[in-house]
TORKOL-4160 file (C-alpha; in steps of 0.2 Angstrom, whole numbers, padded with zeros to 4 digits, m for minus):
47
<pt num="1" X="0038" Y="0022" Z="0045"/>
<pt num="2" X="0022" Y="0031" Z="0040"/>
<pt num="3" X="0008" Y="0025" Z="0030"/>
<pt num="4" X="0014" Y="0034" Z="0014"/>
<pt num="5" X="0029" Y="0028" Z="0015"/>
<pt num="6" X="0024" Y="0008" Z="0015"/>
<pt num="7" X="0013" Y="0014" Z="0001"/>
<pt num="8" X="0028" Y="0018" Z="m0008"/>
<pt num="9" X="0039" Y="0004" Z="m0002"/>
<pt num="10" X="0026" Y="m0009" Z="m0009"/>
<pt num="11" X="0025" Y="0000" Z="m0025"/>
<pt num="12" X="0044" Y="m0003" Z="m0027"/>
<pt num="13" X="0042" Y="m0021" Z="m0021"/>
<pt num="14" X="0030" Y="m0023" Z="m0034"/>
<pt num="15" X="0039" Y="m0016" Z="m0049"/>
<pt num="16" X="0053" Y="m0028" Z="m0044"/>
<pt num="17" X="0044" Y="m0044" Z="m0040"/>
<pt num="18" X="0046" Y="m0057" Z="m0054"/>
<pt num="19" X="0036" Y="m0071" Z="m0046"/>
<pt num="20" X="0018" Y="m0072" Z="m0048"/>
<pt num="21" X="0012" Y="m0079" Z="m0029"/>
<pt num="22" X="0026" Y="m0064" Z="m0026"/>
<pt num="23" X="0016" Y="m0050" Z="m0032"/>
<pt num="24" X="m0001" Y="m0058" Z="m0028"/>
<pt num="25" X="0006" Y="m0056" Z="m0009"/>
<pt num="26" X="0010" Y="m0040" Z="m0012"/>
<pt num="27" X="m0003" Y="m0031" Z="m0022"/>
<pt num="28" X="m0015" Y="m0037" Z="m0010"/>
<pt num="29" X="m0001" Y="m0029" Z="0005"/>
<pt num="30" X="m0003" Y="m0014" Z="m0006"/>
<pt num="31" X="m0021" Y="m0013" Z="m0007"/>
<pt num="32" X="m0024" Y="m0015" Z="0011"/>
<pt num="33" X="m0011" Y="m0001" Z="0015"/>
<pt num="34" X="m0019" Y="0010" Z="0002"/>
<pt num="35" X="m0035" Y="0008" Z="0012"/>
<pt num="36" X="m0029" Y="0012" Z="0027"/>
<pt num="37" X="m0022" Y="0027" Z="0019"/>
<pt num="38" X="m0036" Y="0034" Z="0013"/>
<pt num="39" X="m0047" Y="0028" Z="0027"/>
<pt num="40" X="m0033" Y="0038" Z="0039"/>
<pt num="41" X="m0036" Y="0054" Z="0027"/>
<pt num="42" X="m0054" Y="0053" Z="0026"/>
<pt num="43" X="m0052" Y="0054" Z="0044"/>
<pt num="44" X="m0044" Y="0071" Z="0043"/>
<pt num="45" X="m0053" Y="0080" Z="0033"/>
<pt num="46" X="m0065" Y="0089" Z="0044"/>
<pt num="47" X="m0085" Y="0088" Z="0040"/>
């Protein structure tokens, strides 16, 4: 699975989650894959 798509994935987790500690646990997934993401890209893009 590629970063963009556990991005995605999490976003759908979170539109589903009902429980509060639920989306708590995974907003903060979400935010720590959205950093890697853009730290992966910001990698990429040449100087």
């Amino acid at each position: 699975m590629t970063i963009e798509q556990h991005v995605e994935e999490l976003r759908a987790e979170l539109r589903n989650a009902v429980d509060r500690e639920e989306r708590r646990q995974i907003e903060a997934e979400l935010a720590a894959a959205v950093k890697e993401r853009d730290a992966l890209l910001e990698n990429m893009v040449p100087d």
